[in-house]
C-alpha positions as CSV (number, residue, x, y, z in Angstrom):
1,X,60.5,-1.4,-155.7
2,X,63.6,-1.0,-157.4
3,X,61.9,-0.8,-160.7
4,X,61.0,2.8,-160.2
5,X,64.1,3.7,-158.4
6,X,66.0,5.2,-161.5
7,X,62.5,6.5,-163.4
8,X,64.5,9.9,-163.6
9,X,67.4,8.5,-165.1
10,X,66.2,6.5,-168.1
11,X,63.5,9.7,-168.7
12,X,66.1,12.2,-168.8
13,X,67.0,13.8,-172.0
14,X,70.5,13.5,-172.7
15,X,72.5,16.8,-174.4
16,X,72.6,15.6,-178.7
17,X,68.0,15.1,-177.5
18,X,68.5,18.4,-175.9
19,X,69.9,20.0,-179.2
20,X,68.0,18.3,-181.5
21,X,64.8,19.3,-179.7
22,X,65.7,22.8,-179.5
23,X,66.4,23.0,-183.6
24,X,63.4,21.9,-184.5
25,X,61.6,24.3,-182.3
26,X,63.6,26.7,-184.0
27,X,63.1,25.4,-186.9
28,X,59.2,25.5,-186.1
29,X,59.7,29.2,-185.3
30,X,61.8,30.4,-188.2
31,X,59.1,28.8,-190.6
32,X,55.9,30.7,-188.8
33,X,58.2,34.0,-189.2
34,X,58.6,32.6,-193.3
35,X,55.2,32.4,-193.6
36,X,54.4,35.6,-192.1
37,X,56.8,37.3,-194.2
38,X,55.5,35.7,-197.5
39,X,51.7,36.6,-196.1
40,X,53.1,40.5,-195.7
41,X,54.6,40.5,-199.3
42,X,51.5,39.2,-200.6
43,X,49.4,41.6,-198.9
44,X,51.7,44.3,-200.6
45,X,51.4,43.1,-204.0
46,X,48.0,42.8,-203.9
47,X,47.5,46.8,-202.7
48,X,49.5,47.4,-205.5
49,X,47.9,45.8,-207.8
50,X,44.4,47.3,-206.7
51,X,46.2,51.0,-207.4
52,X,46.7,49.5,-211.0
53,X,44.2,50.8,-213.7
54,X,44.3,48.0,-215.5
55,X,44.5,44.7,-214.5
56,X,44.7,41.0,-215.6
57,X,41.6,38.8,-214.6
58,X,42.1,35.3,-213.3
59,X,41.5,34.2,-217.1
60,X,43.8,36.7,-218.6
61,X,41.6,39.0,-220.2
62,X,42.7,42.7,-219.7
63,X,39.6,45.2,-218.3
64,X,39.4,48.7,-217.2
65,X,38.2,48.6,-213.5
66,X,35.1,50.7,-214.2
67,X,32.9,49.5,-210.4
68,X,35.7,51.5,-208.5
């Protein structure tokens, strides 16, 4: 069979598929460490903004935190 004589050939990736491949893994990577950073920041803000005395509600009416 003949056919199937150069499978490995026609399946294998060539250098630019290679590249391209590896910058969207990276790519894929960068973004998940993005998002991780972002998640971080927000945790900070937020413990910040429990410290706070006063804070703004979600429909902007300011109130002393009296259950803490």
């Amino acid at each position: 069979m003949k056919l199937f004589a150069n499978w490995h050939v026609a399946n294998h990736a060539d250098a630019k598929d290679r590249r391209d491949r590896f910058m969207f893994i990276l790519l894929a990577i960068a973004m998940m460490i993005a998002m991780m950073v972002s998640a971080f920041l927000m945790l900070i803000e937020e413990n910040k903004k429990r410290k706070a005395p006063v804070r703004t509600s979600r429909f902007g009416v300011y109130h002393h935190r009296i259950d803490l």
